[in-house]
N, C-alpha and C positions, 0 to 999 in steps of 0.2 A: 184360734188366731195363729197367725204364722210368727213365727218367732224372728224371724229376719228382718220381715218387713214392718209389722206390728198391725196386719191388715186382715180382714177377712179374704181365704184360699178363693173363694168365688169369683172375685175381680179377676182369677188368671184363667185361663180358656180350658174348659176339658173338653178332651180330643173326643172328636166323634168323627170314623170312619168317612160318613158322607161329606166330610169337611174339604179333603184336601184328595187329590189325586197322590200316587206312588211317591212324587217330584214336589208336591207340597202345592201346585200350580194350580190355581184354579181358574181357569180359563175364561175370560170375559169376568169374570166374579159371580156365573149366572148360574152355575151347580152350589153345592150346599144345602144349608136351610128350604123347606116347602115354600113357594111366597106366602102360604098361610100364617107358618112362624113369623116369618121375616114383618108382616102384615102388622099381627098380633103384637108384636114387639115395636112395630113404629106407632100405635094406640097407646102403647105404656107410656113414652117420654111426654106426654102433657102431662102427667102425675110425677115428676123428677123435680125437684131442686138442686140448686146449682151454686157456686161462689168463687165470681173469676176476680181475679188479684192481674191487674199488670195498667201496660201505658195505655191510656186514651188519646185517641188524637181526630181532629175533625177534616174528613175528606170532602173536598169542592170540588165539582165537578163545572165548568165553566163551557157548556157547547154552543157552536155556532157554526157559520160557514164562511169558506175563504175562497175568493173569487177574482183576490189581487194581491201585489207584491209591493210592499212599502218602497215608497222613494225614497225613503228617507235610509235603509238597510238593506239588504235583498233577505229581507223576512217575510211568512205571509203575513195579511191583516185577517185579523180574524172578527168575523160582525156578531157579537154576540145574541144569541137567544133567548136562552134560558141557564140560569143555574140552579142547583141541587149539592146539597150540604146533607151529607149520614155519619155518622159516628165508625172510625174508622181503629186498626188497631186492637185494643182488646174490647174496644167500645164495640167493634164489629162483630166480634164474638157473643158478648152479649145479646146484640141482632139479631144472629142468626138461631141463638135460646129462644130467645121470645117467639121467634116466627116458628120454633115446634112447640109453643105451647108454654115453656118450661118458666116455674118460678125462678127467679134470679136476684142472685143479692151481689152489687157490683160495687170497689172500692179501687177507687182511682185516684189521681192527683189532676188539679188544675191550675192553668196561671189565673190571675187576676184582673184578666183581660177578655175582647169580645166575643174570640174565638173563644174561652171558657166557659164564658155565661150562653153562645149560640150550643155547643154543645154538651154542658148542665141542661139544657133544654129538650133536646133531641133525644138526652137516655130519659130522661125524668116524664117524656109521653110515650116512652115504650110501655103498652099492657102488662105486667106482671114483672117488671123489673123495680126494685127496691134500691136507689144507687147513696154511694155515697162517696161524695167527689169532692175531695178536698182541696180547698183552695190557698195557695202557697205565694202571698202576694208580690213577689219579686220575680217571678217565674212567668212563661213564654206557650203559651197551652200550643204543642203541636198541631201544625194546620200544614195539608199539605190539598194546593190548589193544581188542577188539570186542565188545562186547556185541550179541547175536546173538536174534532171535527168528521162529521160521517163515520163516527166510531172510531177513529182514528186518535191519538193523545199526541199534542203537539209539541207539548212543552209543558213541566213538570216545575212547582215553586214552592217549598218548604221554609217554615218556618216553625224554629225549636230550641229547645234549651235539655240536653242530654246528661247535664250535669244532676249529680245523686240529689234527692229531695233531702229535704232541710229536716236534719235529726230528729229535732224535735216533732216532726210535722210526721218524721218516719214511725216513731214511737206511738204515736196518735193511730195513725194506721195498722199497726200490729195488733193497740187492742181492739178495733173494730172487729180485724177480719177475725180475732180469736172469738170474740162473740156471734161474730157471722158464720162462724162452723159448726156451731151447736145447731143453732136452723136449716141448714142446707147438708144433702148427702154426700158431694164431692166438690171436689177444690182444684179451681182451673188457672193455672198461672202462665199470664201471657205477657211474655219479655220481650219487648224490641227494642229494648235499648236503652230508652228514653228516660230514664232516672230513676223509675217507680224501684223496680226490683235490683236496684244497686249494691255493692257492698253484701254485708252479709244476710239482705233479707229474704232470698227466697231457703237458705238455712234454717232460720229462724222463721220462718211460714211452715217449711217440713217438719219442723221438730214439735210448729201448734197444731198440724193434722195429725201427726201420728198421736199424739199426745187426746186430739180428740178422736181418733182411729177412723177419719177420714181420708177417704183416697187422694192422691193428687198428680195432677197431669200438668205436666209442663212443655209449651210451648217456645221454643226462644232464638231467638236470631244469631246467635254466635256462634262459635267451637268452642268453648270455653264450660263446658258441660260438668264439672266439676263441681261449679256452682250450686248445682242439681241433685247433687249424689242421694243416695236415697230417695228418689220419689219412683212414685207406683209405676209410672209412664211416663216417657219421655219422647217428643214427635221431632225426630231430625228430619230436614229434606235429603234428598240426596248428595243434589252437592256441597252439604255439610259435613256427609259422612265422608265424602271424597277425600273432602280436606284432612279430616283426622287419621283416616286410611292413608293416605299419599300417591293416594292410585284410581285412577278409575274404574267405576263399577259397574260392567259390562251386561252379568248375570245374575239371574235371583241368588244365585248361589254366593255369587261373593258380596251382592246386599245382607242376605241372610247374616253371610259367616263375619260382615264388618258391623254389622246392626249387635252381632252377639258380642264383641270384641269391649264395643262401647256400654253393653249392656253391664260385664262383669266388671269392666274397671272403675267403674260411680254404681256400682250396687243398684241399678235401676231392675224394677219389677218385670218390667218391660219394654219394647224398643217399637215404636211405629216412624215408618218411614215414607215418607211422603217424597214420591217418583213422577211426579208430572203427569204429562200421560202416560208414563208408565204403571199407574196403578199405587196402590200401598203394600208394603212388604211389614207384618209385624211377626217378631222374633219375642220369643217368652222363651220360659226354663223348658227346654227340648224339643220346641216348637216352631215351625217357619208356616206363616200363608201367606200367600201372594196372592193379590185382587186385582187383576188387569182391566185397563178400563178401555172400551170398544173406541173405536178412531172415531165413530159419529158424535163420542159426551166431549169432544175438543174445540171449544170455542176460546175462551178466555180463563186462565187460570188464576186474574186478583180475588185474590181472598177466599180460594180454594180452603189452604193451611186451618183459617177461622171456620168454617164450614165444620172442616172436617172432626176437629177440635171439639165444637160443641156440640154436632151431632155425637161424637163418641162420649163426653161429658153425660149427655143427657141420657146415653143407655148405659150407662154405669151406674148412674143416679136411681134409673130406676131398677135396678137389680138385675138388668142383663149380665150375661159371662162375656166376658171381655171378649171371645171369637165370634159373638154374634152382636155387640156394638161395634165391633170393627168393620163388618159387615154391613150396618145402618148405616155408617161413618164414609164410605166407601159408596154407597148410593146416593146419599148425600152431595159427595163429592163431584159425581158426576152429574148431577143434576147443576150443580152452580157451573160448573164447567160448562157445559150447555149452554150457557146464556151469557151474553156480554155486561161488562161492567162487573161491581160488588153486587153478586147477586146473594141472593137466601132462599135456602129449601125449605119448604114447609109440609106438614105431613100428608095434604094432597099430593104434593108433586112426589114424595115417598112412595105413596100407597098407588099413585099410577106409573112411577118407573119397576112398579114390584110385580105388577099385574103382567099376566102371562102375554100380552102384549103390547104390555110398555117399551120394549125395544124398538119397536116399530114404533109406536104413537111417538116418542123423540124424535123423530125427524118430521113430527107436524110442528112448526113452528110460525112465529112472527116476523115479519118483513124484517124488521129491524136488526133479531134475531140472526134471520137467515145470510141477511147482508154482510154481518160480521164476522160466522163460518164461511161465507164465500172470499172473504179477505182474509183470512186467515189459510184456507187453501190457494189462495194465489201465493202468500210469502212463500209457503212448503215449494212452490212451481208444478201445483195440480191444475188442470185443466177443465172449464167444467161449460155444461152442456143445459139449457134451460129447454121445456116444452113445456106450451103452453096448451091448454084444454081444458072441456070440462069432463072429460073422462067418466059420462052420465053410462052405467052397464057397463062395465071392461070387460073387453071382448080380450080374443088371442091376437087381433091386427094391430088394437092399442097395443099390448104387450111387448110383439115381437119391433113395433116403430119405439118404443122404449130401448125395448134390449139394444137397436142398432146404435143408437144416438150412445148409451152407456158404453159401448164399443168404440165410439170415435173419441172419448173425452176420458176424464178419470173419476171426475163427478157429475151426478147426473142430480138436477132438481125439475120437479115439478111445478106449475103454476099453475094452482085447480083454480079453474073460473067458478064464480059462487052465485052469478046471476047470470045466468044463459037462459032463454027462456025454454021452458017446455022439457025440465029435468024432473028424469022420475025418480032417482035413488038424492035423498039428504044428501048436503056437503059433506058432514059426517064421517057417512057411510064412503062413500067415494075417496075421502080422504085416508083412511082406515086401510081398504083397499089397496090404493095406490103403493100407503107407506110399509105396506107386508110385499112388497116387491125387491126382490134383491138387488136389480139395478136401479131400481131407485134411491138417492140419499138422502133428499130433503123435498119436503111437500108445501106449498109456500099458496092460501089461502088469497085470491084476488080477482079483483074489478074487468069484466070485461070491457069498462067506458075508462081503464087507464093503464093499458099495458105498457104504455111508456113509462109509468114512474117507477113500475117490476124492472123492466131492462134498466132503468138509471141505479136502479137501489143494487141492482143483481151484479150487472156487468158481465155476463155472461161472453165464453169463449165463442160458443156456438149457438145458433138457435133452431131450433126442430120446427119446421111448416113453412107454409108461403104468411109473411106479414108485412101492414103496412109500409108504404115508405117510409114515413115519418122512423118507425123501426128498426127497421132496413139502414139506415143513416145514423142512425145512435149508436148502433154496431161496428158500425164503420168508421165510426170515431176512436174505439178503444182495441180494432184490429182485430175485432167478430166477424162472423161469417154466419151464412144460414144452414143449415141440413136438411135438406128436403123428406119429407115426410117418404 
């Protein structure tokens, strides 16, 4: 046992050569581990247990579409569709357990209200979670609703009560989760704020893991990191670190050396720093790696932090060394980033971003998907280029009419037709193909009887061929152009 921490030495990473380059860089995150390890170790986390401590809150998502501008304000009207209510907060976390498999035992707070009882509902039919959500009758269960349009968030509506849970209701809660630590191997504390982990209880939560010599990782929205001192891990983003720094943090190197700063003044085991797209940077006793994430996993980063959190959870759980759950945690990561909305990785999506050509197979995606990396490269002011085909046999005339089109724009997508008649290679295979091409960046799976709802979902700069009018005029609404094959 380590006499500092009061933990088993294995939770902290031993160095192995193949790990880290001279600079500690590890470039894309894609050297390291064989993906067989990597493989083998994402099989383990359905054998992990788990026990997240923090705020629960219920996220709505409200989309529709808006095609007019109130008389009444100059606001849009939004005509609603559909909505979609998931457990959001450390309730999200928990999600994201479940979808690797992982038993989970969850201890929250709730008001006495319908947002309470909707999301008492929502953890209590997740498969292998065990919750226990107390209910605190005066109190206001966090609900925070999105107005949603073509992917777009319109307008944001919270409703909450921040103020510390009710003592007695606190005390109730300390002895569940001290019983809930005998059952589970690690202890995940997720703090946003919202009253659960107020005053002196995530203290007194460290002082019942170490006591049961369970690890714990804390998650938390503030600078106030003090709070924390003593636990195993600790996940700041960066511009949290910023703030305690008082400077901006430009290089791995001064992440590293402010990650260690924060490390040694609250006795933390370890420092994981959550960089956007810039990757994770974790800092241990004489150790820096930096996991950069390729510019294709950047879609949408809500609830990246929870991803990452219990991916890294669940490979600690199951006995990984912390340099190779950080590793899980970190493809994890970029797997939910891929995809719009609160997304969750699950150990397919693992075991094929690990596979020797899962780099490439991430840019086969869903319309929906793709729509929302395309608007996300217009905010940056990237320019992007569509062709459409079925691209049956790639030849070198496909390729070089690719490379050109890549050459006029900054991003280049594919539109494989999937019903052309008279194709000899599987969509598959063609799409596989296409996406192992370097100027290509996204491969987008569709209908040759509706290339117009591709150009409306896409919005593309440019379009590669001769096509219809109808086409040709959609283009010419959002100031496209064609590129002649």
């Amino acid at each position: 046992m380590d006499e500092t921490l009061g933990f088993p030495r294995q939770i902290f990473p031993a160095q192995h050569p193949s790990d880290q380059t001279a600079s500690g860089q590890v470039p894309g995150g894609r050297s390291g581990p064989e993906p067989e390890v990597l493989s083998a170790a994402v099989r383990r986390l359905s054998h992990a247990s788990v026990l997240v401590v923090g705020d629960a809150m219920l996220d709505r998502y409200v989309h529709g579409s808006v095609t007019r501008i109130s008389r009444e304000a100059p606001v849009p009207v939004l005509a609603v569709e559909r909505e979609v209510a998931v457990p959001g907060g450390a309730g999200n976390v928990v999600r994201n357990l479940g979808a690797l498999g992982v038993a989970v035992a969850f201890v929250s707070v709730v008001g006495d209200d319908q947002a309470g009882s909707d999301l008492t509902g929502l953890i209590g039919s997740q498969p292998g979670v065990e919750p226990w959500l107390l209910v605190q009758g005066s109190r206001t269960t966090t609900q925070k609703t999105r107005l949603m349009s073509q992917g777009q968030q319109l307008l944001r509506t919270d409703r909450e009560d921040v103020s510390p849970i009710h003592p007695k209701l606190a005390e109730r809660l300390l002895r569940i989760v001290r019983d809930a630590m005998a059952a589970t191997s690690v202890t995940i504390l997720s703090d946003y704020g919202k009253g659960v982990l107020s005053r002196n209880m995530p203290q007194l939560l460290i002082a019942a893991a170490r006591a049961a010599c369970r690890p714990v990782i804390a998650d938390i929205h503030d600078t106030d990191f003090s709070r924390y001192a003593g636990a195993d891990l600790i996940l700041p983003t960066q511009r949290e670190l910023e703030r305690i720094a008082g400077y901006r943090l430009t290089t791995d190197e001064q992440v590293a050396e402010a990650a260690a700063a924060l490390r040694h003044a609250h006795q933390f085991g370890a420092v994981l720093v959550s960089r956007t797209d810039d990757g994770l940077s974790l800092v241990a006793e004489g150790a820096a790696l930096h996991l950069a994430f390729e510019p294709a996993d950047f879609i949408d980063p809500s609830g990246v932090g929870d991803t990452t959190i219990a991916a890294l959870g669940a490979g600690l759980a199951a006995g990984l060394e912390l340099s190779l759950a950080v590793r899980i945690a970190h493809i994890a990561a970029g797997v939910a980033m891929g995809r719009p909305g609160m997304a969750v990785a699950r150990e397919g999506d693992l075991l094929a971003a690990i596979s020797p050509q899962g780099s490439a197979l991430r840019k086969v995606m869903s319309l929906e998907s793709a729509a929302a990396r395309l608007e996300t490269w217009r905010r940056d002011g990237a320019r992007s280029a569509l062709a459409l085909g079925a691209y049956d046999q790639l030849n070198e005339s496909h390729v070089a009419a690719l490379r050109i089109a890549r050459n006029r724009c900054d991003r280049l997508v594919v539109g494989l037709e999937c019903d052309a008649p008279g194709l000899v290679q599987p969509e598959a295979v063609r799409a596989a193909q296409l996406a192992g091409l370097d100027c290509v960046d996204l491969v987008v799976m569709t209908d040759t009887r509706t290339p117009t709802d591709l150009l409306q979902a896409l919005r593309p700069d440019l379009l590669l061929g001769a096509h219809t009018q109808p086409g040709v005029e959609l283009l010419a609404g959002w100031g496209g152009s064609l590129l002649e094959a």
